[in-house]
KELODREN-746624 format. One record per residue: x, y, z of N, C-alpha, C, CB in turn. Coordinates in steps of 0.02 Angstrom, whole numbers, plus 50000, padded with zeros to 5 digits. Atoms other than C-alpha are relative to their C-alpha. Glycine has a CB too. Example, Ala and Ser with C-alpha at 12.3 -4.5 7.8 and 13.67 -1.06 7.14 Angstrom:
KELODREN-746624
500454994150000506154977550390500455006050000499505000150062499584994149997506844994750357499615005550037500205002349929
END
This chain:
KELODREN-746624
500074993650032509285453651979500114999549925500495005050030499765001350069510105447251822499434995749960500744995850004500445003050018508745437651779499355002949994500024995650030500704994950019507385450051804500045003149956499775004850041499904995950051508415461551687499744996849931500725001749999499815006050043508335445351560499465001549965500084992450029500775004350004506585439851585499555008349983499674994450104500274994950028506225459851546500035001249926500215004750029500105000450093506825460651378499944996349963500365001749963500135005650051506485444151331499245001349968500054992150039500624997149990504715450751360499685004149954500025003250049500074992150037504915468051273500274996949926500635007950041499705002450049505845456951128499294997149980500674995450013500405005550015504355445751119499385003049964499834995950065500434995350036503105460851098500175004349965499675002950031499924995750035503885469850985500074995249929500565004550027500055005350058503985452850866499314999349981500284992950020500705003050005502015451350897499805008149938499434998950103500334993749982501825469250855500054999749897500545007550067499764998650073502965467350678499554995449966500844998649982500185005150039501945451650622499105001449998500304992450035500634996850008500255461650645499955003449949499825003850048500064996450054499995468050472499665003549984500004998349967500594996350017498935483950441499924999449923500055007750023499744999350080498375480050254499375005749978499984990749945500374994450010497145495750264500345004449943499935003750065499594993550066497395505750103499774996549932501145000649998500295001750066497145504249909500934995249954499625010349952499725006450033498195487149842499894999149927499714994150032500085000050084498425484849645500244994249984500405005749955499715003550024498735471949549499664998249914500054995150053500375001650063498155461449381500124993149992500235004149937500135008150020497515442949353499874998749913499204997050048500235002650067497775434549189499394997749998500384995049976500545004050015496075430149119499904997449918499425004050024500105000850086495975420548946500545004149968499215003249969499484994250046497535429648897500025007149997499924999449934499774990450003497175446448945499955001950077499295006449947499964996949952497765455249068499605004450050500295001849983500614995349985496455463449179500235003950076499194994750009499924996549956496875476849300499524998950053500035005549977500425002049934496315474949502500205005750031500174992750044499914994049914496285489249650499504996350041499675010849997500375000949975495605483849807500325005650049499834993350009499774994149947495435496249945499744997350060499715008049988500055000949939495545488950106499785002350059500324999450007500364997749928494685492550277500304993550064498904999649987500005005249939495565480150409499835004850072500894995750006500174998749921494625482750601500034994250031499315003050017499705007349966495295468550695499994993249948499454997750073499985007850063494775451450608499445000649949499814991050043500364999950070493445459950489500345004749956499235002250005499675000150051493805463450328499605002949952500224994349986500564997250053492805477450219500505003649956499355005650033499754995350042493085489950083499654998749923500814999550003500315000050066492915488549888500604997249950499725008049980499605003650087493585479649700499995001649952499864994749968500044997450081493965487849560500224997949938500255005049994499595001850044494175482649404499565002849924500164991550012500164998450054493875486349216499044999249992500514995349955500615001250017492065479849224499465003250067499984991849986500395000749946491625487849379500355000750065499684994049995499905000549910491735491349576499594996550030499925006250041500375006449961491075477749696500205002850081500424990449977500054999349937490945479449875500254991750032499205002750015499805008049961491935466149990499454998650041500744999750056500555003649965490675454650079500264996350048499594995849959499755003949968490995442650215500844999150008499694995549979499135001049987492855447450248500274999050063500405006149980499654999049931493865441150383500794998649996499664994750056499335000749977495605440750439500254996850082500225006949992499745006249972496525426850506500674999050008499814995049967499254999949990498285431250557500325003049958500294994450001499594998750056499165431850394499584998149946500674996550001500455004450062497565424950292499355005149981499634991150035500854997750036495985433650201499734997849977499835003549962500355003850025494645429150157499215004749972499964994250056500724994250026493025438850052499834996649950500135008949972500125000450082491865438849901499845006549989499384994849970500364994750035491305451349785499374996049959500565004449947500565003150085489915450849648500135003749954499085000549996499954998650075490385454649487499554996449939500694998449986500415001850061488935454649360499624994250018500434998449937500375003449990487975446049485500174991050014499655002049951499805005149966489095432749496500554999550062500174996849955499784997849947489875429549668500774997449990499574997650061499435001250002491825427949678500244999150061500285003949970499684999449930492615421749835500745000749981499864993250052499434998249986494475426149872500154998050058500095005749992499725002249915495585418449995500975003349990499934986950016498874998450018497695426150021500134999950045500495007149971499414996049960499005429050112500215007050008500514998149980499774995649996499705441850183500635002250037499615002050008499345002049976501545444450167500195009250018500574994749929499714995249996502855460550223499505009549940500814995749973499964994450026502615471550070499414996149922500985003149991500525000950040501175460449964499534993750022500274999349931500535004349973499675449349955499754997249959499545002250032500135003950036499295435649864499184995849982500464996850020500655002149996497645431949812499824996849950499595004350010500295006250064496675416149739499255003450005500034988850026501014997749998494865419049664499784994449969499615008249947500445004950027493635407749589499715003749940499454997450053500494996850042492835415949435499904995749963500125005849967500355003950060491515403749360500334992749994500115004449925499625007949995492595386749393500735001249976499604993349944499165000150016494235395549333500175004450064500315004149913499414999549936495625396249471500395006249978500604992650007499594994950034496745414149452500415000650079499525007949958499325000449941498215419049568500145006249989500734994549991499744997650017498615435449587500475004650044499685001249966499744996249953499885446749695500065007149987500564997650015500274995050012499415463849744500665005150056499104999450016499514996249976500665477649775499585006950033500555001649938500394993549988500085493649893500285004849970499905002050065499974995250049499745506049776500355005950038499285001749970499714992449964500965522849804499475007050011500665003149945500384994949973500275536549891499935006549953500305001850065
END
């Protein structure tokens, strides 16, 4: 009997760990990547539906539409086009932010994106 009680909440322990490490990152995310010394403001507005990955990129030069997004546990992955040129993005995705690398043009940028307050 003691063991059924056990093997129940080890159970109910186990899905409620799966449940916390499922991250909804649906919503509008901010941040800003150094480029050449200047600071350039980012919003992306998220759409997660299971492991795809849509929505939109905002930034000073423009809104882009995410392309080919998927989600991979704790990982993303998209591009945009900005000005015709294509940008892939790959991050993480931690508790309370999300870290994202891009490619623009052969330069490497890093940037972490806080969800914007409601």
């Amino acid at each position: 009997m003691k063991s059924k009680i056990l093997n129940s909440l080890a159970l109910t322990f186990c899905g409620a760990m799966i449940c916390l490490f499922t991250l909804d990152i649906t919503g509008k995310w901010i941040g800003f990547v150094d480029y050449n010394g200047n600071a350039i403001d980012l919003a992306y507005n998220f759409k997660a539906d299971g492991d795809k990955l849509t929505g939109t990129s905002e930034t000073p030069y423009g809104q882009s539409t995410i392309a080919d997004g998927k989600i991979d546990k704790d990982n993303i992955s998209f591009n945009i086009q900005l000005n015709g040129t294509s940008i892939p993005h790959t991050g993480k995705i931690y508790q309370d932010s999300i870290v994202l690398k891009m490619n623009y043009q052969g330069t490497e940028m890093q940037t972490t994106l806080k969800r914007a307050k409601k």
